[in-house]
C-alpha positions as CSV (number, residue, x, y, z in Angstrom):
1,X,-7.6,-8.9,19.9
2,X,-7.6,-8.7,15.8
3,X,-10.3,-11.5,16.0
4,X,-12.6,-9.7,18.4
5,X,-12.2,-6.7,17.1
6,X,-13.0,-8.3,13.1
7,X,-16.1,-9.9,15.3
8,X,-17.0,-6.2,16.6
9,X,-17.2,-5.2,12.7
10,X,-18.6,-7.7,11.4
11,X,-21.9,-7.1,14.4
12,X,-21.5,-3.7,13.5
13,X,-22.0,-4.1,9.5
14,X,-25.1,-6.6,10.4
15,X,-27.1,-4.2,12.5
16,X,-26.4,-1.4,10.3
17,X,-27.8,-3.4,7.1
18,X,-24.4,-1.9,5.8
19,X,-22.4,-4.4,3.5
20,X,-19.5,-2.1,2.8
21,X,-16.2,-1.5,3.9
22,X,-15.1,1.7,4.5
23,X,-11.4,2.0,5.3
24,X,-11.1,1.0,8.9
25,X,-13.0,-2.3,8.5
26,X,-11.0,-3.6,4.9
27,X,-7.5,-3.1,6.8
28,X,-9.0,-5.1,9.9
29,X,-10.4,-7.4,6.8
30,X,-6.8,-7.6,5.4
31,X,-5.2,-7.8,8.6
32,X,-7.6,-11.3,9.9
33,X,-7.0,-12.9,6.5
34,X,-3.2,-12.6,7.2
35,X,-3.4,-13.4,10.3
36,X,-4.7,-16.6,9.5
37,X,-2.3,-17.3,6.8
38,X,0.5,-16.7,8.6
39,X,-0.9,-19.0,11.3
40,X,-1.3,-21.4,8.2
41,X,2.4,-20.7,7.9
42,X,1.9,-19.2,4.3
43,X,2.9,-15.9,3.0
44,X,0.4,-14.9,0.6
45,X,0.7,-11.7,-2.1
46,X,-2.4,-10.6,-3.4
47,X,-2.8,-7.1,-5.8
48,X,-5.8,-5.0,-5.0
49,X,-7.5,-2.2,-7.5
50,X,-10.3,-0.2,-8.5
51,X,-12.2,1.5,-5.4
52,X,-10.4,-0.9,-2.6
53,X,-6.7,0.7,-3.6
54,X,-8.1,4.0,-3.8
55,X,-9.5,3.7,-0.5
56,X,-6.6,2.2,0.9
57,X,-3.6,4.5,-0.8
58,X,-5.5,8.1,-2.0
59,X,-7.8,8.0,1.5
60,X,-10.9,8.0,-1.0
61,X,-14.3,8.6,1.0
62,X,-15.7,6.0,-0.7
63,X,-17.1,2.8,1.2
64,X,-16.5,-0.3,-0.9
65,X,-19.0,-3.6,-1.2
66,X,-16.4,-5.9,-1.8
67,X,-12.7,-6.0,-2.8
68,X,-11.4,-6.3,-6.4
69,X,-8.0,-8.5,-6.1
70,X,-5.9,-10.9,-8.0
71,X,-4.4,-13.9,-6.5
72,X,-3.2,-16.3,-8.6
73,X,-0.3,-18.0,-6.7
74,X,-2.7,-19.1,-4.2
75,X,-5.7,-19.2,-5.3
76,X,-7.2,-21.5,-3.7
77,X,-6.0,-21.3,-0.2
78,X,-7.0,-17.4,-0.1
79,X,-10.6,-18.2,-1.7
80,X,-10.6,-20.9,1.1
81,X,-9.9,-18.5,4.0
82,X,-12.0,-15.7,2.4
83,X,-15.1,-17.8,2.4
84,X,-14.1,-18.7,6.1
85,X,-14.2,-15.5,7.2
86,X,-17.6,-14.9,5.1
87,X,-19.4,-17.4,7.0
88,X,-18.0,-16.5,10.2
89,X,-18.7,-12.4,10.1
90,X,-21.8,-13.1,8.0
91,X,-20.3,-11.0,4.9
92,X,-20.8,-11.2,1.5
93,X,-19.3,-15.1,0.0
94,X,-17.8,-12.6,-2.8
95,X,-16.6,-9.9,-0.4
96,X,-12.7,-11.1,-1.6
97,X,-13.0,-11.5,-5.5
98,X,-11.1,-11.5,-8.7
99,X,-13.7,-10.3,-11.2
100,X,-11.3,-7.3,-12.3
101,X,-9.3,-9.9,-14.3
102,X,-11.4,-8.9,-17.2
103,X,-10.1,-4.8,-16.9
104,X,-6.3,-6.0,-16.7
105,X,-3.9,-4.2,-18.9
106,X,-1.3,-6.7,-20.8
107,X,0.8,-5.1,-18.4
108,X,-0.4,-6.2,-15.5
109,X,3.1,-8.4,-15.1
110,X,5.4,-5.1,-15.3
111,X,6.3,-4.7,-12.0
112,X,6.6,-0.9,-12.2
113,X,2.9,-0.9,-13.1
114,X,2.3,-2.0,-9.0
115,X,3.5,-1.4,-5.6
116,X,3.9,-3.1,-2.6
117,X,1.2,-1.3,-0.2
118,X,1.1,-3.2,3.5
119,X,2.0,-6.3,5.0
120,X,-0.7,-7.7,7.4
121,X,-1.0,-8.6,10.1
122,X,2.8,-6.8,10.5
123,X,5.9,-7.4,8.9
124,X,7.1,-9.4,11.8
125,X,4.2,-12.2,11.2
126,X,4.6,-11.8,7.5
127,X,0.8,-13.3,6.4
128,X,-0.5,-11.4,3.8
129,X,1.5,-9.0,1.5
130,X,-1.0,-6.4,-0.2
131,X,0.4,-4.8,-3.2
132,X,-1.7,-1.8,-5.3
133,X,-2.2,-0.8,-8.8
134,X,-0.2,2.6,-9.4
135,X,-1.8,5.8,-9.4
136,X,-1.3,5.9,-13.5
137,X,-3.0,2.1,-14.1
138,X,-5.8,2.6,-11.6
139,X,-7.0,5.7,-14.1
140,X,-6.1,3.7,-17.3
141,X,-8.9,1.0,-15.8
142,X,-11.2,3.7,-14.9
143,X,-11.3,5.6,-18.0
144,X,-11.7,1.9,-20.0
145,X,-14.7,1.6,-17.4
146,X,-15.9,4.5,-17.9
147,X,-19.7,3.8,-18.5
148,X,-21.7,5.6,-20.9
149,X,-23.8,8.6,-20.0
150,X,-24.6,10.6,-17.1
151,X,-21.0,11.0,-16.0
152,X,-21.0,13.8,-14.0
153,X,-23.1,11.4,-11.6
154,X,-21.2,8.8,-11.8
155,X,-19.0,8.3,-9.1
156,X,-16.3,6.4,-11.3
157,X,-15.9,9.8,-12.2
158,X,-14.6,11.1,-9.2
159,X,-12.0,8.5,-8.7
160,X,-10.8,9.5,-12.3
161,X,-10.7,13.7,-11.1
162,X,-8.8,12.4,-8.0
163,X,-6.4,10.3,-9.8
164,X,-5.7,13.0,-12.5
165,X,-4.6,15.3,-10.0
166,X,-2.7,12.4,-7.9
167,X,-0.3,12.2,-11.1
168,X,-0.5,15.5,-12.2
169,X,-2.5,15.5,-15.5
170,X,-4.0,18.6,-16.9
171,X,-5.8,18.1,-19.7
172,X,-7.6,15.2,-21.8
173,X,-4.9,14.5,-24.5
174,X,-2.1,13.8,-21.7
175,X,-4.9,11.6,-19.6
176,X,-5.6,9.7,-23.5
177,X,-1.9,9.3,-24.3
178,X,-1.4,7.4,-20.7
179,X,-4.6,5.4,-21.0
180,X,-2.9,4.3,-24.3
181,X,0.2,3.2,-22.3
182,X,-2.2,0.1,-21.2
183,X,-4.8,-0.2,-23.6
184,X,-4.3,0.0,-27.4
185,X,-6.9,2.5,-29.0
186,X,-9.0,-0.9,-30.5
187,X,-9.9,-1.5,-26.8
188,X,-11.5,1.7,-26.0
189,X,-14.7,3.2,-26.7
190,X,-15.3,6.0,-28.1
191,X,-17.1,7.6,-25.5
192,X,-13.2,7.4,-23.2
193,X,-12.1,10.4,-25.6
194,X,-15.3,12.1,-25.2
195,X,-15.8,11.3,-21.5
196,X,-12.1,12.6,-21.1
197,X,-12.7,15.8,-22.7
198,X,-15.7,17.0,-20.1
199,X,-14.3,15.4,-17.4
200,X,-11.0,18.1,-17.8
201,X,-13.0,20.9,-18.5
202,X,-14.5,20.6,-15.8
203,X,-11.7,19.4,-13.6
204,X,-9.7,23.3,-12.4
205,X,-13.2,24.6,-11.2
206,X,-14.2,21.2,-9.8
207,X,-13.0,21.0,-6.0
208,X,-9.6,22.4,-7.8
209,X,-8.5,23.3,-4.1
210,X,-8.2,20.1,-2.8
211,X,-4.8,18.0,-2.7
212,X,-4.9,14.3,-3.1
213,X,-3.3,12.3,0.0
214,X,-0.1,10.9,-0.2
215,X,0.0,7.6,-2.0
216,X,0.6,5.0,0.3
217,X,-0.3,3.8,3.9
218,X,-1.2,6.1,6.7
């Protein structure tokens, strides 16, 4: 059934000309990859971040062209099933990748910086365990992002408003201070201060009536 439906999607994304993953089809994704690890008879742990754990834990309407993830205890058996699954659903060879390394925080091996989000296919066929950056390091990686000019278009902008209000920051020092908690200040530019600044006087007027979801699986 997981299979056929994974097929379904992957028909779907090819007659649409759509590449992305919106919610729905990168939990089926996650889901067939441990599916076939499990039928592999390996339990694999991979971390997601960036736009993928937004969409999966804060219900972000974003769609996402590939997912950011690091998997370094098994490398090479995940890269192996990931490109399986490419070729067979037509998807992008790089829809599974671990470019983000380069925006890890020397943190990144604090366990309190993460959390365990899903295990796929189900906890009782144990393939694939998905953990998530927390609320606080996804926004310390988004404000290092954060590119220069034009932010109020950029939609790395929005994920930083929604995670600000996810952890309950009001105002541009406070959001500083915790990007400091991952990034020294010799690693940020200093367009973060000045990004930081407009993006929380803008933030109580800016969709101020929405609430963010609750973190964690639906």
């Amino acid at each position: 059934m997981l299979q056929a439906y994974a097929l379904w999607v992957a028909e779907e994304m090819t007659m649409s000309g759509d590449k992305n993953f919106d919610r729905e089809t990168l939990e089926y994704a996650l889901a067939e990859l441990g599916r076939r690890a499990f039928a592999a008879g390996r339990t694999v742990e991979i971390v997601i971040y960036g736009g993928s754990a937004l969409l999966l834990t804060l219900n972000r309407q974003i769609n996402t062209g590939d997912v950011d993830a690091v998997f370094e205890g098994n490398k090479d058996f995940v890269r192996s099933l990931a490109a399986e699954m490419a070729e067979e659903f037509k998807w992008d060879e790089n829809w599974l990748n671990d470019g983000v390394k380069g925006w890890l925080s020397n943190r990144d091996a604090d366990p309190d910086v993460k959390t365990l989000f899903k295990t796929y296919p189900s906890e009782d066929l144990p393939g694939l365990r998905v953990y998530t950056a927390k609320p606080e390091y996804l926004f310390a990686m988004k404000c290092r992002a954060m590119r220069v000019g034009g932010i109020e278009t950029n939609s790395d902008i929005d994920d930083i408003k929604l995670l600000a209000r996810a952890i309950g920051l009001n105002n541009s020092q406070d959001a500083l201070t915790l990007v400091e908690k991952f990034y020294p200040q010799n690693m940020l530019q200093p367009k973060t201060r000045l990004g930081l600044e407009e993006i929380f006087s803008n933030l109580d007027v800016d969709n101020g009536d929405q609430t963010p979801a609750p973190w964690g699986p639906s």
